[in-house]
PDB file with SEQRES, HELIX, SHEET and CRYST1 records, atoms N, CA, C and O in Angstrom:
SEQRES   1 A   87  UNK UNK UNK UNK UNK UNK UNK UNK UNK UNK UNK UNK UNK          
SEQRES   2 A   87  UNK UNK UNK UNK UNK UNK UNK UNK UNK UNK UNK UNK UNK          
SEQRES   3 A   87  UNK UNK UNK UNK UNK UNK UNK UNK UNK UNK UNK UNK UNK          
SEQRES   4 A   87  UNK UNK UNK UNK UNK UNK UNK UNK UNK UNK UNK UNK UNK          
SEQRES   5 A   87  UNK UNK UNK UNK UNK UNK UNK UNK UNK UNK UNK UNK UNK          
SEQRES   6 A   87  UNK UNK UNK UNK UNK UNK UNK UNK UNK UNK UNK UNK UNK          
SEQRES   7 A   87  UNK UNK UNK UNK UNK UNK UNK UNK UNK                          
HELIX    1 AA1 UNK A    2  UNK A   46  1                                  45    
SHEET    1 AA1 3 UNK A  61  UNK A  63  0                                        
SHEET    2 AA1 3 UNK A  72  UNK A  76 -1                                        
SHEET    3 AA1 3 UNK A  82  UNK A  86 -1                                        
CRYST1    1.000    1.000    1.000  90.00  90.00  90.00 P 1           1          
ATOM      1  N   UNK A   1     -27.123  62.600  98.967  1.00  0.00           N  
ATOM      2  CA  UNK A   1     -26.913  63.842  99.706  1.00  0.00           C  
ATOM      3  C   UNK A   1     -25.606  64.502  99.281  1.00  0.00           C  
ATOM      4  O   UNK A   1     -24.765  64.088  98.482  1.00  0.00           O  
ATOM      5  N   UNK A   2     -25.634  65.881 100.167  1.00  0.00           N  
ATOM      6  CA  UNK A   2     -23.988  66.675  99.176  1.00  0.00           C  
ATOM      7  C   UNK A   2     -22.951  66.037 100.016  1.00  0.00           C  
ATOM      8  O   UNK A   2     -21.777  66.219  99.694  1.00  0.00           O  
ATOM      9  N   UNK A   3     -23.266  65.213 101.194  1.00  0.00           N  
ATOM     10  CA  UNK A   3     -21.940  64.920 101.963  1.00  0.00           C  
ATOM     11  C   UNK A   3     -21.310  63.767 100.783  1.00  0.00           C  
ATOM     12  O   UNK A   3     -20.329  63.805 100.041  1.00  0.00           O  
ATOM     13  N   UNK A   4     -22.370  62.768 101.012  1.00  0.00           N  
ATOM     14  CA  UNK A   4     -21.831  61.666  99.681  1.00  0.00           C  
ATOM     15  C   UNK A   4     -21.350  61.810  98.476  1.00  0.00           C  
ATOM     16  O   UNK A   4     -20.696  60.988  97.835  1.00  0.00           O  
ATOM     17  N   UNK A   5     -21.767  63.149  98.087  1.00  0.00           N  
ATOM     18  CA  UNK A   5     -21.249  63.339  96.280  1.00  0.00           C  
ATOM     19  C   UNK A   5     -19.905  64.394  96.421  1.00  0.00           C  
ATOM     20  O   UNK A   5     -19.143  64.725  95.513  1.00  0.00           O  
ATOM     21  N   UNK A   6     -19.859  64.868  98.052  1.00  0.00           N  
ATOM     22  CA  UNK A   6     -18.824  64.963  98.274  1.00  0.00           C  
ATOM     23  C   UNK A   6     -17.556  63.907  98.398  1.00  0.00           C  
ATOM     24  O   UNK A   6     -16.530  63.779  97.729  1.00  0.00           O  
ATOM     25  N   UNK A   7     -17.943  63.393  99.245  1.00  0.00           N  
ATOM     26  CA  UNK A   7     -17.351  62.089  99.757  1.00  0.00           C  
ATOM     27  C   UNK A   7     -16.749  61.499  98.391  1.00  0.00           C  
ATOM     28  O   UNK A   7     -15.555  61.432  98.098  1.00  0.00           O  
ATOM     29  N   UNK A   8     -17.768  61.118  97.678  1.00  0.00           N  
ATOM     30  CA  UNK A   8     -17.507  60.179  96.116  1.00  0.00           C  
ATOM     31  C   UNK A   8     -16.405  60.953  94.879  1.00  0.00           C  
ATOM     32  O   UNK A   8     -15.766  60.401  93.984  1.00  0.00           O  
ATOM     33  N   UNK A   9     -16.497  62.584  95.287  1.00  0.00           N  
ATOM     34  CA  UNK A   9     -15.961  63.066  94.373  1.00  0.00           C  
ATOM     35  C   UNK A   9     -14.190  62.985  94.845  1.00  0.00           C  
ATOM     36  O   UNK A   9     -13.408  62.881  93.900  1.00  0.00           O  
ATOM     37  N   UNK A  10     -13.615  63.032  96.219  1.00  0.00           N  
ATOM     38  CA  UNK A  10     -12.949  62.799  97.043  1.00  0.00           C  
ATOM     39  C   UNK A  10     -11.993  61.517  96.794  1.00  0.00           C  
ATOM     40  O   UNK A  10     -10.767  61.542  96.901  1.00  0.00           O  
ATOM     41  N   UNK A  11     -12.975  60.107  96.354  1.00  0.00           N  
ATOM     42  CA  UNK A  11     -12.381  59.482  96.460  1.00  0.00           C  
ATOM     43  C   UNK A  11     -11.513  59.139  95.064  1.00  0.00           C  
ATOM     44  O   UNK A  11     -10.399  58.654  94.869  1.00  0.00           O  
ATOM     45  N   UNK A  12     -12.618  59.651  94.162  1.00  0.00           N  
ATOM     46  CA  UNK A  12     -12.352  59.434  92.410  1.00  0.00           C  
ATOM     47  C   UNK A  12     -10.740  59.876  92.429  1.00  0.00           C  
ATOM     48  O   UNK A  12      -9.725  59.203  92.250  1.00  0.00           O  
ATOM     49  N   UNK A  13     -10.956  61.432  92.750  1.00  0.00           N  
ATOM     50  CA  UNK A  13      -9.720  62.311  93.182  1.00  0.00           C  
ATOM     51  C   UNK A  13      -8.426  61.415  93.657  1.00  0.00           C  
ATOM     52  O   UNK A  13      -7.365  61.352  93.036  1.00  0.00           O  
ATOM     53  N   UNK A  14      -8.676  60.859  94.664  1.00  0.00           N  
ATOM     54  CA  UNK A  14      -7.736  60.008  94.961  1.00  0.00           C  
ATOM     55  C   UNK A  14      -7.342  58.506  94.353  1.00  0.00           C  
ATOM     56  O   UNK A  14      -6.199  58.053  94.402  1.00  0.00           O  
ATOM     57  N   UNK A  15      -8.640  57.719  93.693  1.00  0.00           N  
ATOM     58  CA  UNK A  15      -8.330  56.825  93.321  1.00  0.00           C  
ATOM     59  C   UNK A  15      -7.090  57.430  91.490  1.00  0.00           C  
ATOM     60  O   UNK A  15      -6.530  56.567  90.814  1.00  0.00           O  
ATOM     61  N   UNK A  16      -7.046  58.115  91.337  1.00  0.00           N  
ATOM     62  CA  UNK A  16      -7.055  58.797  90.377  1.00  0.00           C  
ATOM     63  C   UNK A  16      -5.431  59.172  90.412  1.00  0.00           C  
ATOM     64  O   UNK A  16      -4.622  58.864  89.538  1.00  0.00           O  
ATOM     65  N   UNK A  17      -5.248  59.656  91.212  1.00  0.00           N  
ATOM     66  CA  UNK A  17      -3.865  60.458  91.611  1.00  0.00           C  
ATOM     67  C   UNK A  17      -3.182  59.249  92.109  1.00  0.00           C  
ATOM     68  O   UNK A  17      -2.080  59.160  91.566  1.00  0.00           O  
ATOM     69  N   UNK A  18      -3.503  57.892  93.267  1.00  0.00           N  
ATOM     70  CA  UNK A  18      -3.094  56.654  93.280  1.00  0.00           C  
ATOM     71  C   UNK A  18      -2.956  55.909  91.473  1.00  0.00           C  
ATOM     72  O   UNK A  18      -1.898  55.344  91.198  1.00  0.00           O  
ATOM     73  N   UNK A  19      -3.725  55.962  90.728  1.00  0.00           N  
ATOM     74  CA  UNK A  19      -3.654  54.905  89.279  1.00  0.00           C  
ATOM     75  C   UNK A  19      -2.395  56.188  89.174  1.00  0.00           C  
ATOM     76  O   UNK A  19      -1.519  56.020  90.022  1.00  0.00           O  
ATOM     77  N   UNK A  20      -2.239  57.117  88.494  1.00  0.00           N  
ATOM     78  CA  UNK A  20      -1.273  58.152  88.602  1.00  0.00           C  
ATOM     79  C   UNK A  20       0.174  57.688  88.575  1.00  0.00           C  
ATOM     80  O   UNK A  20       1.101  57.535  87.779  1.00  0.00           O  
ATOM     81  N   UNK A  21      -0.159  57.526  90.037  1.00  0.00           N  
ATOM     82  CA  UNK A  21       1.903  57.258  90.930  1.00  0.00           C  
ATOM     83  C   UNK A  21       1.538  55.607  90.448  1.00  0.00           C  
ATOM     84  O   UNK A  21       2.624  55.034  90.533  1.00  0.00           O  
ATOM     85  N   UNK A  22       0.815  54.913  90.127  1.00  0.00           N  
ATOM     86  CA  UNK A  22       1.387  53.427  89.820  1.00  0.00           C  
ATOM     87  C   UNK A  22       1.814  53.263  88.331  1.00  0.00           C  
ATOM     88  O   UNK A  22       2.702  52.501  87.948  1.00  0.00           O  
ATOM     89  N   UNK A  23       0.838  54.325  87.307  1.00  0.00           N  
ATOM     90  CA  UNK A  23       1.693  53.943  85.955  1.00  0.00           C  
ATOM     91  C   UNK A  23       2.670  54.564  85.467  1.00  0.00           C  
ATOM     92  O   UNK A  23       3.178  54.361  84.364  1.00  0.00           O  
ATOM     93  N   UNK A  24       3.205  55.914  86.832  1.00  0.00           N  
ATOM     94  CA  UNK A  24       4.560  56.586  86.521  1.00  0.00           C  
ATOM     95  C   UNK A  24       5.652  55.455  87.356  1.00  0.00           C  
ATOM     96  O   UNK A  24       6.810  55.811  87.139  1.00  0.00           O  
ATOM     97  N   UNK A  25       5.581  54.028  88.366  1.00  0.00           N  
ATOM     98  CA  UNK A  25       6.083  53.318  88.870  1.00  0.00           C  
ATOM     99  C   UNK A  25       6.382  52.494  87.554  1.00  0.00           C  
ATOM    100  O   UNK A  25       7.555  52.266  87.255  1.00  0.00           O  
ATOM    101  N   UNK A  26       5.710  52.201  87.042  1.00  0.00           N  
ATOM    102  CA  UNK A  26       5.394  51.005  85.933  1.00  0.00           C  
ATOM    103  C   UNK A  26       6.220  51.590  84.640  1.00  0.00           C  
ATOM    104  O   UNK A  26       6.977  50.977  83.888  1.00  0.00           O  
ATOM    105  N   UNK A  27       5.928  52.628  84.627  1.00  0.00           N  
ATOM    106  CA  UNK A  27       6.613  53.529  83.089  1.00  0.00           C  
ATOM    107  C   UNK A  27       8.302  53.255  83.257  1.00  0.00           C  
ATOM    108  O   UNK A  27       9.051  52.803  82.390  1.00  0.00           O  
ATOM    109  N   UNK A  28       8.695  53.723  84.812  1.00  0.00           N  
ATOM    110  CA  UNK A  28      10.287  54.316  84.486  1.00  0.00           C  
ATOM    111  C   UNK A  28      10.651  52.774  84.760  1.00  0.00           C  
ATOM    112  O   UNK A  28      11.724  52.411  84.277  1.00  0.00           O  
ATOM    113  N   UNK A  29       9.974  51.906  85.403  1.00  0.00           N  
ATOM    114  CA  UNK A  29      10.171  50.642  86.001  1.00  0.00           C  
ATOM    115  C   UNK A  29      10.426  49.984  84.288  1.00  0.00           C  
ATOM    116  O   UNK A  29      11.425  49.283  84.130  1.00  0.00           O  
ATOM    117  N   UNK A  30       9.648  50.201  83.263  1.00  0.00           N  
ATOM    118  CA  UNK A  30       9.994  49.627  82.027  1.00  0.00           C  
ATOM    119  C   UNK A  30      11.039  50.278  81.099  1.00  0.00           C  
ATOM    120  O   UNK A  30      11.817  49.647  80.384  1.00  0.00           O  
ATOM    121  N   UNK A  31      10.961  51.587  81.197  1.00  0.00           N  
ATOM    122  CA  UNK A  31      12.370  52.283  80.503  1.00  0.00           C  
ATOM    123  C   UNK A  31      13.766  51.609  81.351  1.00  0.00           C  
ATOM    124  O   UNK A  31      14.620  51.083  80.637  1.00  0.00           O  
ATOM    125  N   UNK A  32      13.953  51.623  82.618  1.00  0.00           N  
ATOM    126  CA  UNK A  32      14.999  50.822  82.648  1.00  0.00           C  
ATOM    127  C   UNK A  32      15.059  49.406  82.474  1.00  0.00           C  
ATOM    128  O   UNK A  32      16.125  48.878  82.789  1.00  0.00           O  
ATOM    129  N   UNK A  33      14.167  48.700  82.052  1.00  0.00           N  
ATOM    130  CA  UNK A  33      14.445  47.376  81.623  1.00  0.00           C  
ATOM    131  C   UNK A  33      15.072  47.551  80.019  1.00  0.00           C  
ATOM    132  O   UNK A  33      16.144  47.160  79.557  1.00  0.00           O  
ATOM    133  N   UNK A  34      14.138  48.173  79.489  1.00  0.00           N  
ATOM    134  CA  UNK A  34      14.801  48.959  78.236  1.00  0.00           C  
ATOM    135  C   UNK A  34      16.161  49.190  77.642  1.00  0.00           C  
ATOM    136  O   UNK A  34      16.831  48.569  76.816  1.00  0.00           O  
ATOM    137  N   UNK A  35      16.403  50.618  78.545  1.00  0.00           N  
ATOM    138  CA  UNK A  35      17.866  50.881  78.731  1.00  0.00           C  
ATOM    139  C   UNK A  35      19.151  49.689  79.249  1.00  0.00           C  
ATOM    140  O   UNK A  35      20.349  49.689  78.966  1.00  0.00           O  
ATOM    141  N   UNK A  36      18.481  48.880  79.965  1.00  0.00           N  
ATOM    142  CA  UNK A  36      19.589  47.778  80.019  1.00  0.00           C  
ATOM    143  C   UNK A  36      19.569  47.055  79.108  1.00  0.00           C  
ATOM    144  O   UNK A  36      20.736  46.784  78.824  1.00  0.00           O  
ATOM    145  N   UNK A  37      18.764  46.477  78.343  1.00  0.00           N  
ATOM    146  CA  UNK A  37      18.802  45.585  77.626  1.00  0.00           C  
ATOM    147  C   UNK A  37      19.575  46.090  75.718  1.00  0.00           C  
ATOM    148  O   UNK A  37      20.119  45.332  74.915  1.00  0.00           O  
ATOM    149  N   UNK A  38      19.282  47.670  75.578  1.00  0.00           N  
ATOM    150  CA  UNK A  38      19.732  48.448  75.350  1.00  0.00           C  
ATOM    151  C   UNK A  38      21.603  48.863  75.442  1.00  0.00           C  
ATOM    152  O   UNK A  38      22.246  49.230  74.459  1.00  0.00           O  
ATOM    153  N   UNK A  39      21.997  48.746  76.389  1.00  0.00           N  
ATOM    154  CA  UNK A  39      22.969  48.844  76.999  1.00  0.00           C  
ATOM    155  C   UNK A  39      24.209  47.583  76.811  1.00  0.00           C  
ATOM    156  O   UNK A  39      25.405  47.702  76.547  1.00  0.00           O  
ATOM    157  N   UNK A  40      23.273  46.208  77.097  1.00  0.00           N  
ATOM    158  CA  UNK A  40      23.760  44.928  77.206  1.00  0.00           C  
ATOM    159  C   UNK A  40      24.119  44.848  75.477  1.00  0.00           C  
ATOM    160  O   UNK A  40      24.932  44.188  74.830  1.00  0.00           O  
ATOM    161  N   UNK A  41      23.373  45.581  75.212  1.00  0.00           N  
ATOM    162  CA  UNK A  41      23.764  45.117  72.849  1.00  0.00           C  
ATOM    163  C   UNK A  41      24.982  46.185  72.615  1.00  0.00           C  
ATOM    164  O   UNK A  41      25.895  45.915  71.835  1.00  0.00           O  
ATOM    165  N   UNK A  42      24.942  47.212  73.221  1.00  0.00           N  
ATOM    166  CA  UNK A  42      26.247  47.505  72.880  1.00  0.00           C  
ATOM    167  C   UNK A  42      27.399  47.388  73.761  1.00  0.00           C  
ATOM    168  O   UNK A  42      28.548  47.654  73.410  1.00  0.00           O  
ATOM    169  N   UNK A  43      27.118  47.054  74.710  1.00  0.00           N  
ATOM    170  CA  UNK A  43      28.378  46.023  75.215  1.00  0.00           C  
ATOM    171  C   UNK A  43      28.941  45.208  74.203  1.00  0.00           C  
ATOM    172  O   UNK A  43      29.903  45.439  73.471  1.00  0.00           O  
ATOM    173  N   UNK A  44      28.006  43.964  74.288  1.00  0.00           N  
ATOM    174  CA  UNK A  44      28.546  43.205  73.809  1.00  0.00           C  
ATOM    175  C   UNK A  44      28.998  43.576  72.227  1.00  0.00           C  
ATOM    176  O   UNK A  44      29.702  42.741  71.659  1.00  0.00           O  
ATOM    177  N   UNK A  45      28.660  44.666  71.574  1.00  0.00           N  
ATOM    178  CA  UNK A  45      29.038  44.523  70.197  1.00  0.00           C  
ATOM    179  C   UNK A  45      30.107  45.070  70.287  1.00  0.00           C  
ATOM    180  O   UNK A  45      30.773  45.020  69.253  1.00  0.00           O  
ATOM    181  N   UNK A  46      30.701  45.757  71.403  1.00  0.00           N  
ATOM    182  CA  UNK A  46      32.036  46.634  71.226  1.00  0.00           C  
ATOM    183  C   UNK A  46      32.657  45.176  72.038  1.00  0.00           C  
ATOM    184  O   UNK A  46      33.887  45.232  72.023  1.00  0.00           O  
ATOM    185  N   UNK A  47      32.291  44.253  72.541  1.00  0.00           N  
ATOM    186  CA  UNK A  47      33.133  43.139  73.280  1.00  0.00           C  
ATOM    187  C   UNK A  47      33.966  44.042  74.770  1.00  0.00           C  
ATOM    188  O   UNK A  47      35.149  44.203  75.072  1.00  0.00           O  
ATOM    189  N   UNK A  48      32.579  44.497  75.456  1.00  0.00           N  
ATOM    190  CA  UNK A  48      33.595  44.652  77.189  1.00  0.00           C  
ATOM    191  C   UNK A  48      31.930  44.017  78.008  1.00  0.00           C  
ATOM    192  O   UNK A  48      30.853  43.673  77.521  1.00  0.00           O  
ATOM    193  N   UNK A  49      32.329  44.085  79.095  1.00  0.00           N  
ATOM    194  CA  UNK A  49      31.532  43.481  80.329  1.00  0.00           C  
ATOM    195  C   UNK A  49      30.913  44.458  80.777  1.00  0.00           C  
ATOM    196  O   UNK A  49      31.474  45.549  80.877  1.00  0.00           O  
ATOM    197  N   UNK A  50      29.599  44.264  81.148  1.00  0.00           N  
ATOM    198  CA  UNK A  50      28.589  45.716  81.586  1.00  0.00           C  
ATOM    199  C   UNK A  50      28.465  45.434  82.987  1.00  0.00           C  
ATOM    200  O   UNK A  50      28.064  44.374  83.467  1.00  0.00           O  
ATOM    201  N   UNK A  51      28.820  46.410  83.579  1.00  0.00           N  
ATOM    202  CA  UNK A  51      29.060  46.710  84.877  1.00  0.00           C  
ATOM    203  C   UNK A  51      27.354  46.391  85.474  1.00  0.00           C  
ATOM    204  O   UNK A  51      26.471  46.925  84.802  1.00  0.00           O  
ATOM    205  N   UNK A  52      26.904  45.536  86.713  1.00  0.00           N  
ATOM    206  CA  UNK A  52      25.508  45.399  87.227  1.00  0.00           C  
ATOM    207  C   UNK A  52      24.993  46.433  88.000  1.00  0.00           C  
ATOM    208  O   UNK A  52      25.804  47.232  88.468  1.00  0.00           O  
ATOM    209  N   UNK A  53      23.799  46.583  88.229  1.00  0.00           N  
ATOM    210  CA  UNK A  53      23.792  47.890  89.218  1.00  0.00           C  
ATOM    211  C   UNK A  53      24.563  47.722  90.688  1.00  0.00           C  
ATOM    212  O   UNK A  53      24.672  46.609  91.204  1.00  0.00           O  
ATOM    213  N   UNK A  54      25.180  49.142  91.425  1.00  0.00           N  
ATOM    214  CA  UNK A  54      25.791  48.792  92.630  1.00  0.00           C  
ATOM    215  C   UNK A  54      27.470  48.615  92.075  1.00  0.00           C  
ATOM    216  O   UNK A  54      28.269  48.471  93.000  1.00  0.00           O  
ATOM    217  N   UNK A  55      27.860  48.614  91.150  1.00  0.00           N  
ATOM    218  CA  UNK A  55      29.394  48.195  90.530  1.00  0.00           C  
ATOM    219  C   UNK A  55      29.802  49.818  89.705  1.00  0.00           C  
ATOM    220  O   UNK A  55      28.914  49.903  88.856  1.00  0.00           O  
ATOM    221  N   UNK A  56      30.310  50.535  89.630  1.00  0.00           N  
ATOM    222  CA  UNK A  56      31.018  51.694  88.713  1.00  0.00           C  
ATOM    223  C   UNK A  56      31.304  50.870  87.446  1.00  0.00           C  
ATOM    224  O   UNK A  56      31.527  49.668  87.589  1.00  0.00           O  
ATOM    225  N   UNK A  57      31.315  51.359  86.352  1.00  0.00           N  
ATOM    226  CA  UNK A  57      31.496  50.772  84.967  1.00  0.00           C  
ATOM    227  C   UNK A  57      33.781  50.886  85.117  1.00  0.00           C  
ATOM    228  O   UNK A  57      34.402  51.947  85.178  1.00  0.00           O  
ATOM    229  N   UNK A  58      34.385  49.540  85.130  1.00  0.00           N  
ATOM    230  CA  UNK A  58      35.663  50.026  84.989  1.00  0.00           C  
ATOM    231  C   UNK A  58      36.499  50.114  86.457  1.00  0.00           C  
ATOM    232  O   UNK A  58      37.661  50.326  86.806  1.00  0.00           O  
ATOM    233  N   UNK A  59      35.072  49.795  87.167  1.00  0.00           N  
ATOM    234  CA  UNK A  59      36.094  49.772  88.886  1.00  0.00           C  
ATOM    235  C   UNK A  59      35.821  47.843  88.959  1.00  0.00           C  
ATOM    236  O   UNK A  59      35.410  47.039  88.123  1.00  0.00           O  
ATOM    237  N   UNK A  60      36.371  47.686  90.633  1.00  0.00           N  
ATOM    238  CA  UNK A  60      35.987  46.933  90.826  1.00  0.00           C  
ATOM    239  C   UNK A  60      34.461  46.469  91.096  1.00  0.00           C  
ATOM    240  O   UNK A  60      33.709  47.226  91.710  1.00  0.00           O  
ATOM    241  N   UNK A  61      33.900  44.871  90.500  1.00  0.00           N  
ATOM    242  CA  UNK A  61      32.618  44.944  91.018  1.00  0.00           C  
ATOM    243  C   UNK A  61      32.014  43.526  90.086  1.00  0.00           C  
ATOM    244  O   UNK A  61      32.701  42.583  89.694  1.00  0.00           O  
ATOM    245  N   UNK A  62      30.434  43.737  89.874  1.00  0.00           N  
ATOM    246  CA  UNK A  62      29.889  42.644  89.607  1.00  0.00           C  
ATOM    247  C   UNK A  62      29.743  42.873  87.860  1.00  0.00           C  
ATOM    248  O   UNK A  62      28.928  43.752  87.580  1.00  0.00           O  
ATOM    249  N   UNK A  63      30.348  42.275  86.783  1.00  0.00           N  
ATOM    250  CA  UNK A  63      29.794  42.207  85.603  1.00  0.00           C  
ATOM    251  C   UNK A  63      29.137  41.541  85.121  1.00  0.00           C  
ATOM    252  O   UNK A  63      28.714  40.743  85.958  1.00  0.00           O  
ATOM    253  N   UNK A  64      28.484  41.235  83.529  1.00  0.00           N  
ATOM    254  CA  UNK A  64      28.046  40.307  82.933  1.00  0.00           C  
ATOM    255  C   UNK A  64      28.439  40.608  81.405  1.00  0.00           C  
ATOM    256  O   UNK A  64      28.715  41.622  80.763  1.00  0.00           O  
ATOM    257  N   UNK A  65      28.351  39.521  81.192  1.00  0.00           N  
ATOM    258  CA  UNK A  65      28.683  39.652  79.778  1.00  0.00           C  
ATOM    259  C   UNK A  65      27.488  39.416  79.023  1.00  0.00           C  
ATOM    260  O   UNK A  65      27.770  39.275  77.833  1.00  0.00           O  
ATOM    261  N   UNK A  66      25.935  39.293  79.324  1.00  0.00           N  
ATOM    262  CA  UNK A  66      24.875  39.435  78.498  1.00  0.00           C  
ATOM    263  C   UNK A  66      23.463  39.865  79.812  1.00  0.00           C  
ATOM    264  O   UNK A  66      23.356  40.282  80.965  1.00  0.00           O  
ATOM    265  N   UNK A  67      22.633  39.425  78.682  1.00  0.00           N  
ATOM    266  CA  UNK A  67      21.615  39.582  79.884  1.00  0.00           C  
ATOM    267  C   UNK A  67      20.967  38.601  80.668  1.00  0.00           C  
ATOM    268  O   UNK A  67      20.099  38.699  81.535  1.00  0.00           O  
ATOM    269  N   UNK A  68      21.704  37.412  80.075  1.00  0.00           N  
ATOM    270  CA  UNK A  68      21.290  35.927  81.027  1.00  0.00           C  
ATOM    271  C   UNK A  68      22.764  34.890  81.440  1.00  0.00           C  
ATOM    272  O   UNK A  68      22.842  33.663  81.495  1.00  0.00           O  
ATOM    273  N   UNK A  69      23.683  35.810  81.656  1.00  0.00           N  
ATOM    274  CA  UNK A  69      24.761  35.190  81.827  1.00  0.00           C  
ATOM    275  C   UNK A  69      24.772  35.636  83.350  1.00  0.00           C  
ATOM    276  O   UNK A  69      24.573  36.756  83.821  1.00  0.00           O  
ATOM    277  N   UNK A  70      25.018  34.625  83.884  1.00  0.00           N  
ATOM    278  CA  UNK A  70      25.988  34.689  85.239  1.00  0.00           C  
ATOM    279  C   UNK A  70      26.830  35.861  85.836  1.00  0.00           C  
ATOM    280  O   UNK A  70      28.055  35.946  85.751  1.00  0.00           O  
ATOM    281  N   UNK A  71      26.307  36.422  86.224  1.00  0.00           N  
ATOM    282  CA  UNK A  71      27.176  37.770  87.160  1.00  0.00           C  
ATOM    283  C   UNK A  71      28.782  37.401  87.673  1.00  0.00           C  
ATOM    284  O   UNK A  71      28.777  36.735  88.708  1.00  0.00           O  
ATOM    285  N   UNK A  72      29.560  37.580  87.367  1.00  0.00           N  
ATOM    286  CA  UNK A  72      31.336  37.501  87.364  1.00  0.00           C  
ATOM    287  C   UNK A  72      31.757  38.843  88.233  1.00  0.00           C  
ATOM    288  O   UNK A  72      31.322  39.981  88.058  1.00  0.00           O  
ATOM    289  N   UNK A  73      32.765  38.384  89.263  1.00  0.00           N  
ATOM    290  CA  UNK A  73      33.317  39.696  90.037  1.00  0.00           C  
ATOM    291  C   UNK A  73      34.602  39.719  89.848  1.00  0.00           C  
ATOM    292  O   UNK A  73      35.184  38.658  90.072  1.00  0.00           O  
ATOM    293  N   UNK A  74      35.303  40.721  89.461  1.00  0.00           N  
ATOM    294  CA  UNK A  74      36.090  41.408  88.628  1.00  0.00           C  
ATOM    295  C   UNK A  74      36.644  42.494  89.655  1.00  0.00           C  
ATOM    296  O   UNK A  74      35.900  43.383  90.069  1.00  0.00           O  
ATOM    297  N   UNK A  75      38.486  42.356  90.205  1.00  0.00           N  
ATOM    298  CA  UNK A  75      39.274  43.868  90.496  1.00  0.00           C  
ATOM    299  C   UNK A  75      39.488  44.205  90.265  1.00  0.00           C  
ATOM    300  O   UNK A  75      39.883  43.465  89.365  1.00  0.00           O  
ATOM    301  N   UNK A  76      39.930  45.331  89.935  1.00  0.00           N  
ATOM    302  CA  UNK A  76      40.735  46.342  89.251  1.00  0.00           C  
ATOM    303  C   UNK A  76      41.679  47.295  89.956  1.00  0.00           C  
ATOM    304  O   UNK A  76      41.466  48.338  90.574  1.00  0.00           O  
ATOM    305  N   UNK A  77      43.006  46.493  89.623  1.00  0.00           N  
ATOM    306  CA  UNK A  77      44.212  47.475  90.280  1.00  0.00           C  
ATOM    307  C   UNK A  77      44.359  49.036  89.788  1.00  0.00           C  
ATOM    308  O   UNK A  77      43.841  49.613  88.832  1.00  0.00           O  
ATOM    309  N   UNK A  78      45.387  49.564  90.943  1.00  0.00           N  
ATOM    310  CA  UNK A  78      45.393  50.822  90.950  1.00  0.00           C  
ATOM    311  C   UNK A  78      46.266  51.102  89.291  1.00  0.00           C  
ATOM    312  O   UNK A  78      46.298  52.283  88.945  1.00  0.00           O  
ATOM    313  N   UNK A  79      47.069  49.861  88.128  1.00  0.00           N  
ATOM    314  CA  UNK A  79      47.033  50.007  87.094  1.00  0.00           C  
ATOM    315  C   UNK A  79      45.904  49.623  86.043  1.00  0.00           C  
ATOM    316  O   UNK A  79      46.165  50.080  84.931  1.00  0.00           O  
ATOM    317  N   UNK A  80      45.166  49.173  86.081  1.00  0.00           N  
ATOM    318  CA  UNK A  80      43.811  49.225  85.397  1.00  0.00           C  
ATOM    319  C   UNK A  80      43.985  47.715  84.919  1.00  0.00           C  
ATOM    320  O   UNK A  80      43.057  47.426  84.164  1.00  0.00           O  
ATOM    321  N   UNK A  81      44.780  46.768  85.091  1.00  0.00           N  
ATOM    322  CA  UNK A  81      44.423  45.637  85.284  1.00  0.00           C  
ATOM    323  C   UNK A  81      43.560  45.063  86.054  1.00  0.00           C  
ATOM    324  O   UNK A  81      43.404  45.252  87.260  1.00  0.00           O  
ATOM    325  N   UNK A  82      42.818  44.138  85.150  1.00  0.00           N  
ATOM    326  CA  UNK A  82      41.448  43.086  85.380  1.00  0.00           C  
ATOM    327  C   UNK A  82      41.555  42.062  86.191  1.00  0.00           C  
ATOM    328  O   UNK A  82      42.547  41.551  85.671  1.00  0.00           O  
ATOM    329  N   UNK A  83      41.296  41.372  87.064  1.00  0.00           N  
ATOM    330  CA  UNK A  83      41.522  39.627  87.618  1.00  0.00           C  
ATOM    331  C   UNK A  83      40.073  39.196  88.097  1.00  0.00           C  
ATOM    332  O   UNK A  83      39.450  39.816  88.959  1.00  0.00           O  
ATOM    333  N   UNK A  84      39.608  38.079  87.451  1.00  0.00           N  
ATOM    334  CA  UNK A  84      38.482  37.586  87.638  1.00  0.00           C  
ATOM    335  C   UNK A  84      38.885  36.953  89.064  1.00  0.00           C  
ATOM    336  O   UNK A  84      39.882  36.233  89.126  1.00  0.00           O  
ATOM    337  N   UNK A  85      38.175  37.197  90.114  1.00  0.00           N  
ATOM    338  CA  UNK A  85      37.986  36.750  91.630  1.00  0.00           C  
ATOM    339  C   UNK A  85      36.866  35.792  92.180  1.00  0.00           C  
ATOM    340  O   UNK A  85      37.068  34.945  93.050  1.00  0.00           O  
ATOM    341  N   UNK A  86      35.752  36.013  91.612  1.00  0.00           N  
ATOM    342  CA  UNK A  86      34.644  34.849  91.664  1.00  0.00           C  
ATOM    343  C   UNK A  86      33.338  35.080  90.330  1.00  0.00           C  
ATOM    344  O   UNK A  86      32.634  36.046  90.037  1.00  0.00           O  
ATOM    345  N   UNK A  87      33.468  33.609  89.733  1.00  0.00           N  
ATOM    346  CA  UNK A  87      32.968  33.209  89.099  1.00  0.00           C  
ATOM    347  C   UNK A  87      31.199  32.587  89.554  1.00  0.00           C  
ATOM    348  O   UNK A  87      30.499  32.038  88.703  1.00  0.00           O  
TER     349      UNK A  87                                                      
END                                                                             
């Protein structure tokens, strides 16, 4: 009947626009794995500590020095001296 091929066309529509918002979730969800890992190589090739998300690059906060190293928290005085605080 036209209610059903209504109905059916309705849902395509939606199943459609749902697949949609999950492989634009999935897309930017993999560009930033990307970009960090990205990020973590030139860290380390210039030799400084990459700031984790939630930390300012250069303030105080959580670093790492790769991408499977241990997260290190790091202050930074009002002269731009470093002091490792917890390991």
């Amino acid at each position: 009947s036209k209610s059903r091929q209504r109905r059916r066309t309705v849902e395509k529509a939606a199943a459609k626009t749902i697949q949609k918002r999950i492989r634009g979730v999935l897309a930017r969800k993999r560009f930033k794995t990307l970009k960090r890992k990205r990020m973590f190589r030139m860290a380390q090739d210039s030799g400084v500590l990459l700031a984790c998300e939630g930390t300012v690059q250069g303030e105080s906060g959580w670093y790492q020095m790769n991408e499977t190293s241990a997260p290190v928290y790091y202050r930074v005085d009002e002269f731009g001296e470093w002091t490792l605080v917890k390991k």
